[in-house]
BAGUSE-697089 format. One record per residue (C-alpha): x, y, z; residue in one letter. Coordinates in steps of 0.02 Angstrom, whole numbers, plus 50000, padded with zeros to 5 digits. Example, Ala and Ser with C-alpha at 12.3 -4.5 7.8 and 13.67 -1.06 7.14 Angstrom:
BEGIN
506154977550390a506844994750357s
***
This chain:
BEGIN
500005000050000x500735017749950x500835028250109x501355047450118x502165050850279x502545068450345x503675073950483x503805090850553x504975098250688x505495114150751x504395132850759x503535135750597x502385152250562x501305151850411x499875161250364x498025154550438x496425157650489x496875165250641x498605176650686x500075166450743x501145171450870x502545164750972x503125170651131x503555155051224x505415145251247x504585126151288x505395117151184x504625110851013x504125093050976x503985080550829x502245078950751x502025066450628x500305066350503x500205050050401x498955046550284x498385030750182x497965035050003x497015020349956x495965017850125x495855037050164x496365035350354x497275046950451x498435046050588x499185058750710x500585056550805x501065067050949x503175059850957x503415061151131x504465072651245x505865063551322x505015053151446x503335054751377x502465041351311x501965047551115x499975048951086x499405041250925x497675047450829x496575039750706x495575047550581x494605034450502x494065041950301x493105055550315x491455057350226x490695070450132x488735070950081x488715052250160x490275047950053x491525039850147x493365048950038x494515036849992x495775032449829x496985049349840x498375052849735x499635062949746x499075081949693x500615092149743x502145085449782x502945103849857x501735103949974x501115089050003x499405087149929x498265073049875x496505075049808x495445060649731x493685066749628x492835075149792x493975085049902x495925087049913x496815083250053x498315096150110x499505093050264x500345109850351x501375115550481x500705128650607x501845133050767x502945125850872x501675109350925x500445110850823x500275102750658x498475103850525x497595096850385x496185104950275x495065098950190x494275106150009x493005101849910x493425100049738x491905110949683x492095126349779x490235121449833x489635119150035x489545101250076x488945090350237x490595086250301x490965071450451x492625069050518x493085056350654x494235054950801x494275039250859x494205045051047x493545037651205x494155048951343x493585064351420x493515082751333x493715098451406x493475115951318x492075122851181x491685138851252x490815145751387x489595129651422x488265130951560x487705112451596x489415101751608x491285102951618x491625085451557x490875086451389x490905068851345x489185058751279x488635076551252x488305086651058x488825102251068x488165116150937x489745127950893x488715143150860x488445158250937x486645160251017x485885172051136x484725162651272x484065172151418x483175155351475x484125138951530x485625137651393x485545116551380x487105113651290x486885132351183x488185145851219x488395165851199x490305160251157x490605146251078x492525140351030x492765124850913x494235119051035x494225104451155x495785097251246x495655077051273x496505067751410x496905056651280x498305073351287x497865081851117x497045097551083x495915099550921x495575115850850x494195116550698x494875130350618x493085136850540x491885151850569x490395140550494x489325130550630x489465114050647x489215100050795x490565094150918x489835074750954x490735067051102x490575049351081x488485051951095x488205043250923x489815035350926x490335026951073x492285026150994x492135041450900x492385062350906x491355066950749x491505083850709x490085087150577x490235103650472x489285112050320x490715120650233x491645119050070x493425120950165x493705110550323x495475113950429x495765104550576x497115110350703x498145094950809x499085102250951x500075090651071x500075090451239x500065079251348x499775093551484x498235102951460x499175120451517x500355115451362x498995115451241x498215131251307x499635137951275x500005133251116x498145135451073x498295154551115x499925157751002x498635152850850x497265161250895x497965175750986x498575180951171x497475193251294x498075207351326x498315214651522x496605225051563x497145243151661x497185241751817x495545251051872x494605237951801x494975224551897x493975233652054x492015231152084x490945235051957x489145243751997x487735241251862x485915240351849x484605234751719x484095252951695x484595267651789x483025278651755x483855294351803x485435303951857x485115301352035x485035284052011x486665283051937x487465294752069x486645282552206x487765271452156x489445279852178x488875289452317x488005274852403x489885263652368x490675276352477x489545281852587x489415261652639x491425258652619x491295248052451x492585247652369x492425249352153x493105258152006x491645257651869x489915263451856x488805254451691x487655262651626x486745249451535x484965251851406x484395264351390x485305279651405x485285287351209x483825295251115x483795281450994x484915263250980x486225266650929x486495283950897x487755285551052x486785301451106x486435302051278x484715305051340x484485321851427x482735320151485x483305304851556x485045310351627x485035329451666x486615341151691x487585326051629x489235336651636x488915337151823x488385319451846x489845311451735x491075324351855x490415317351994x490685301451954x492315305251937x492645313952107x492185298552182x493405287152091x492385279351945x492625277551763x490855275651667x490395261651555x489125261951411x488035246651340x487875247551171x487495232351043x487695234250846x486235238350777x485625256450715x483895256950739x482345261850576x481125259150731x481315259150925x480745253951064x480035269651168x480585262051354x481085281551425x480395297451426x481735305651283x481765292651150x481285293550983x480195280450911x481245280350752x482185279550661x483685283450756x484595297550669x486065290450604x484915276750511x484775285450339x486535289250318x487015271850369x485925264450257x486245276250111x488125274750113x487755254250147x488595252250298x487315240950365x487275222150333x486045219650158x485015207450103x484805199249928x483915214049871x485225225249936x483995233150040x484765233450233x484295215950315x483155223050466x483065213150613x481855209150758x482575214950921x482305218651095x482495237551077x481385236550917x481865235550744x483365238250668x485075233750567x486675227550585x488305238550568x489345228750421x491115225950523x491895216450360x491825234650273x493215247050329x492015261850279x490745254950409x491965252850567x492595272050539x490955277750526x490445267450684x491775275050768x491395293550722x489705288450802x490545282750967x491385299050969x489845308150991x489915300551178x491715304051192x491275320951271x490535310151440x492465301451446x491615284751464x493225272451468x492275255151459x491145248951309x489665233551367x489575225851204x487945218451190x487075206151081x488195201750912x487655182650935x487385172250794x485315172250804x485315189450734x486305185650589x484995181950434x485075177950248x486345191750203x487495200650116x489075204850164x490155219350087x492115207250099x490655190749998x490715179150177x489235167950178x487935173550300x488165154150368x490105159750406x489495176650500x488405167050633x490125164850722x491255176050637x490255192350660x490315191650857x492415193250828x492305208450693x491015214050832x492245215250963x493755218650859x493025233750801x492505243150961x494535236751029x495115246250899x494225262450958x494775259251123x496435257051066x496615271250944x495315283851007x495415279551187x497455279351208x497025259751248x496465266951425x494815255551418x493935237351409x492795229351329x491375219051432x490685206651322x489005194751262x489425184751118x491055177251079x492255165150996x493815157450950x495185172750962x494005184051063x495035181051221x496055194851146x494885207451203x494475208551389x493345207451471x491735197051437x490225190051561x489025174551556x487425183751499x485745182451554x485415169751733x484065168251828x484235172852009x484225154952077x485355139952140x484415129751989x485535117851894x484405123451736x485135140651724x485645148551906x487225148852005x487965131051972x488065135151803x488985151251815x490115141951909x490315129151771x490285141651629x492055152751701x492835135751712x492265130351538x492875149651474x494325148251561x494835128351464x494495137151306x495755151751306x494535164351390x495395170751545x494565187651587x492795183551627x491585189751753x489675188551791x488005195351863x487985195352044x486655189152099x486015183451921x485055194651792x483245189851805x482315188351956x482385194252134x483635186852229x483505179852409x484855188052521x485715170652530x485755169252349x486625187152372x487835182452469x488575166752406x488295174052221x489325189352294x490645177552364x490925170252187x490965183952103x492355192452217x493445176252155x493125178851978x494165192651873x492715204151869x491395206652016x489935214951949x488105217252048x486935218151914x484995212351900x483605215351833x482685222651998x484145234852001x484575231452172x486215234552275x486905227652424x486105242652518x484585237152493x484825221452569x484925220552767x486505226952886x487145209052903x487065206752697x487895223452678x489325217852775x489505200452703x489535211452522x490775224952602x492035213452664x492045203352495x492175216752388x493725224852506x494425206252467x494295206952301x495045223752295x496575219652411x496855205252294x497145214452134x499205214852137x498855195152144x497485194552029x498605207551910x499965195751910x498715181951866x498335192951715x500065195351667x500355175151660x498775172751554x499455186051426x501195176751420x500495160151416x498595158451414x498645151751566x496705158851651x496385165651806x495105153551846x495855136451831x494775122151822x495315105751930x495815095551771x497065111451744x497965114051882x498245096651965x498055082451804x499505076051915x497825071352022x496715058451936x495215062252077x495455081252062x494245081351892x492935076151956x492745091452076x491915104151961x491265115552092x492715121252145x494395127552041x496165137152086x495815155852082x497675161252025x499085147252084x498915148152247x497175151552300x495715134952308x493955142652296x492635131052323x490765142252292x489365138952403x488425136452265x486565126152344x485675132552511x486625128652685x488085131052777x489235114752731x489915109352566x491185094952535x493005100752478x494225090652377x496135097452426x497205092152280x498685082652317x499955096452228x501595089652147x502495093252293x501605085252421x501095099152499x499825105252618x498275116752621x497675130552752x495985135052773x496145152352722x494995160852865x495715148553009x497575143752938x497205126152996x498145114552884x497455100352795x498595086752691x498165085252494x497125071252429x495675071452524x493975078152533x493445082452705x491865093452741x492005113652774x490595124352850x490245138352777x489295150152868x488465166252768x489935179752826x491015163252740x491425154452567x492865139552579x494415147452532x495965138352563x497735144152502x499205133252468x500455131952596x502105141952606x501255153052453x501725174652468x500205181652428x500355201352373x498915210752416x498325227452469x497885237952616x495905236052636x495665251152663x495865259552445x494185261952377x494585262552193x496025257452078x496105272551984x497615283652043x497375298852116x497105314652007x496525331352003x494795325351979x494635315152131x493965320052276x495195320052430x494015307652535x494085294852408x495735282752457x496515279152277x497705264052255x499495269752284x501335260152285x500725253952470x500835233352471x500335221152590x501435203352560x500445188852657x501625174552696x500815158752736x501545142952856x502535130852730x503915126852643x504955137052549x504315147952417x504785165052314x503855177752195x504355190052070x502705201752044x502065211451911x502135226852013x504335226652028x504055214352190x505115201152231x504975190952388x505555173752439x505895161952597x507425151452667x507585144252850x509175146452924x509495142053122x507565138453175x507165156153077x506095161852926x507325172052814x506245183152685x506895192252575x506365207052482x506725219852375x505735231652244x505985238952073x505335256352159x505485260452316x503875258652419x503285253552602x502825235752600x501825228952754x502245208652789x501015197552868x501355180852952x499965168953021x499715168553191x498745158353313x497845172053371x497415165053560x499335166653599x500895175153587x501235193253648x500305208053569x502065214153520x503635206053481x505255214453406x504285226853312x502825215353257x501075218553285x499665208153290x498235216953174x496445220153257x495955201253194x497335194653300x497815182853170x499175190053089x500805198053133x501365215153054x502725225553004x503065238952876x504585239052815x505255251052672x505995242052534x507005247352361x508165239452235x509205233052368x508695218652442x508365218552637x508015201852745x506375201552857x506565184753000x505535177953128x505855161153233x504915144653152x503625135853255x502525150553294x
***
């Protein structure tokens, strides 16, 4: 039997679908693709690292139309082609692991197109899923689809990426929709069933899933860092009907001691969608209320989606039924997505009638952006980019010729690419995006959130499946994600408040947002607290979180980091999907059903190490479950032992730095950091912020060292068992908790050593 063999090694970058870039010094591997003429099978092989065992894939023939495609012959020698009367076949070389083949119909013409993996493991990835982690017996739509009510396997952001255990990743490198079936129909099979006249599938070799995510995101394209300011609280309702609503909100924050940087102004707030004019009945003196926002320590975010409007609807006192203003010269000049009859393709939507902005024309996106600049003047600094899901997308035309089929999926990423592009060249890059829809390469533009939830614990579409969709985000590439505390529809019940509020302080973003509009002062004194003293976490947390951020934009690696990530070391750790690694060194485990107790499965880490509960330091030994209480003032936390935690002080209210603006009550983040250093072994840091820190023993003492890019005033905490020891010891303090010991030191470039005797 003639066989065609090809062997690629090294770092390759060729032109594809998606950017390729390569930032990374692992080293490469050997990928070989092998594929039987006559019978039409495939197989991958992943050559192993040294001492890896190599991973070997089968692709029995493919079929197109119910054909199975067999008898090729050699095409193109150069490149390594073969083709028989249907499709051609075409091997190629993408980055450093990673290795593809594409299929192409011989026609040109769209075809039903089935392609096996003979597979029986388990598969991680596909988007932001609601219902499951472990995706196998499932089928899994990869298309873009906006569902207020429970998802079922549907998703605002799908990405045609899973990893396998098997210790593969498999990218379908294709904007058209298509089915991801797990071994459903199939008990020995992956079939990955497409309608498309081109077909490229991406193999990327593991066997670690943090390799492939890595490797994944140098084809598809790395997040950047977020600023600073927006990785504080986040304040939004449904509607804010007026300008002392929004004002409530900042001046409620401080008034209460909350600690947040942005204020959203979601739907409405313009005279017509989208003509990015704000509402003046609705929001009076707006030059005052946007300054005052700003004296308090807020930037503003504004919702907006991508339609312009030919009819609204009239849901506040100052809008105009329609059309919005900017209608007739969008559809004049054709910047709006057409139909057949070139007339623009007007859709059904939830703030009336209206079309789509055409992102694949250049004219369109500059004249989108001349409309955003009509809002400049409010120096708004985030952009909530609604809707853009695949649902809205019709039979249309498209100024570039894409098939409306390709723009189901493809339009949510010219969506988002386009209003990045204002923030980056109108905005000095000072801003974020907050985002619905999503897919494949949209990780490049923080941040995004899990849509519309009901206000429940329901396993249909409530808290356990916001827990479930970060985790699934965060296996597909997506590492700056947030959510709606405590779920967008619905009213919810102060407990729901509370644990949703705990979660969403260990997510990237913590948001309060619902559709009664409520915030955590209008909940009861207790609640209030529980909220205050999670959001003052979350804030004290940002150097860690920040540094988090700064690992996911070298390496993909998310901030939210499933069980199967972190510890695949761990065979029983999968299984815990209600729970995940916040960062390396912190274990969050959601009280996500009714009660007070909740079972929590401490990884064993590589090292053998141990676990502290992070409210008690009691220590625990990895590889067990054991059961925590939780009371409501509680979520189970536990940190890793030995880890340096960089926090800081509790008491900043927002992380935007001081300036003229800003009142002088308002306490802005400054070069002021806290360094928590937990009981354990050994362990150093280098952070983001210019800090490095690290621990030796030497003669029954700690030894930790420090030093700093700039000079600042660094406070170190130690645990202490706070029912002994003095209240003062060689100038350490206990704090008012009595659990920690203090001391500010000053540190600069030149490193100084901080000790304490073991044992305490």
């Amino acid at each position: 039997m003639r066989r065609a063999i090809l062997t690629f090694t090294g770092v390759f970058l060729l032109p594809c679908l998606h950017s390729l870039v390569f930032a990374d010094d692992r080293p490469s591997t050997l990928l070989s693709l092998q594929l039987e003429p006559e019978s039409g099978e495939t197989t991958v092989k992943f050559v192993a690292r040294e001492g890896d065992e190599p991973t070997t894939l089968r692709l029995p023939p493919i079929s197109i139309d119910g054909n199975s495609q067999k008898e090729f012959h050699v095409s193109d020698h150069q490149t390594v082609a073969y083709s028989n009367s249907d499709v051609e076949f075409r091997f190629n070389t993408e980055g450093r692991d990673s290795a593809s083949i594409t299929w192409t119909a011989i026609d040109g013409k769209p075809h039903d197109f089935v392609i096996p993996v003979k597979d029986n493991s388990d598969y991680y990835g596909c988007g932001e899923r609601f219902g499951s982690l472990n995706h196998k017996g499932l089928i899994l739509p990869m298309v873009s689809i906006d569902r207020p009510e429970a998802k079922g396997s549907v998703t605002y952001k799908p990405v045609p990426f899973y990893m396998s255990t098997r210790g593969y990743g498999l990218l379908v490198d294709s904007f058209e929709p298509g089915t991801f079936d797990f071994n459903a129909t199939d008990r020995d099979h992956v079939l990955l069933k497409y309608r498309a006249s081109r077909l490229k599938l991406v193999f990327i070799n593991g066997p670690d899933f943090a390799g492939i995510l890595d490797d994944y995101t140098d084809l598809t394209g790395r997040p950047r860092v977020p600023p600073a300011w927006s990785f504080a609280p986040w304040k939004s309702r449904n509607v804010h009907n007026n300008r002392a609503e929004v004002l409530a909100d900042a001046e409620l924050s401080r008034k209460h001691d909350l600690p947040g940087s942005v204020i959203v102004i979601d739907s409405p707030w313009e005279t017509g969608y989208n003509d990015f004019t704000l509402n003046e009945k609705q929001f009076r003196e707006p030059e005052s209320m946007f300054s005052r926002l700003r004296e308090l320590g807020f930037q503003t975010c504004l919702w907006l989606t991508p339609f312009i409007n030919s009819e609204n609807l009239v849901d506040m006192d100052g809008i105009d039924k329609g059309p919005s203003k900017n209608f007739a010269e969008a559809s004049q000049r054709g910047l709006l997505v057409k139909r057949p009859d070139d007339k623009p393709m007007i859709v059904d939507w939830w703030k009336g009638k209206g079309g789509l902005v055409d992102f694949t024309n250049p004219a369109a996106v500059t004249w989108w952006h001349d409309q955003l600049d009509l809002a400049k003047t409010w120096r708004f600094a985030a952009l909530k980019c609604d809707d853009g899901e695949g649902n809205f997308v019709q039979d249309a035309v498209f100024h570039d010729g894409s098939a409306a089929s390709e723009m189901k999926n493809r339009y949510a990423t010219l969506y988002l690419d386009a209003a990045q592009k204002y923030i980056d060249e109108r905005l000095d890059g000072d801003g974020v995006l907050f985002a619905r829809c999503g897919f494949a390469g949209t990780q490049k533009y923080p941040f995004c959130w899990a849509g519309d939830n009901e206000a429940s614990f329901s396993f249909d579409n409530g808290l356990p499946t916001v827990i479930l969709a970060g985790q699934n985000a965060a296996l597909s590439g997506i590492p700056f994600w947030g959510h709606d505390i405590a779920g967008y529809t619905g009213t919810p019940t102060t407990e729901l408040f509370i644990r949703w509020t705990q979660f969403g302080a260990m997510s990237p973003v913590m948001q309060v947002h619902m559709t009664s509009n409520l915030g955590p002062w209008d909940f009861d004194d207790e609640t209030l607290a529980v909220y205050r003293k999670f959001a003052k976490l979350h804030t004290s947390f940002f150097p860690y979180i920040y540094d988090a951020a700064n690992e996911a934009a070298r390496s993909g690696m998310p901030i939210i980091r499933p069980m199967v990530l972190a510890f695949q070391n761990d065979p029983a750790a999968a299984a815990h999907r209600y729970q995940y690694m916040f960062g390396p060194d912190l274990l969050v485990a959601p009280m996500y059903q009714p009660g007070t107790h909740r079972s929590v499965y401490l990884p064993k880490p590589p090292d053998d190490g141990a676990w502290l509960d992070y409210w008690t330091a009691r220590e625990f030994t990895g590889g067990q479950a054991i059961e925590v209480e939780a009371p409501l003032d509680r979520m189970p936390l536990f940190v890793r032992a030995g880890a340096i935690i960089p926090m800081l002080p509790e008491d900043v209210d927002t992380l935007i730095p001081h300036n003229a603006a800003m009142s002088k009550e308002v306490v802005a983040i400054d070069d002021r950091r806290v360094l928590q250093v937990w009981p354990g072994p050994d362990h150093s840091i280098s952070t983001s912020g210019g800090i490095t820190a690290g621990t030796t023993r030497a003669e029954g003492k700690v030894l930790l060292q420090l030093s700093s890019k700039d000079p600042r005033t660094v406070e170190v905490r130690r645990r202490v068992d706070a029912t002994t020891a003095p209240k003062v010891d060689d100038g350490w303090t206990r704090d008012a908790s009595g659990q920690w010991w203090c001391k500010p030191v000053v540190v600069s470039p030149d490193p100084i050593v901080v000790t304490w005797a073991t044992g305490e």
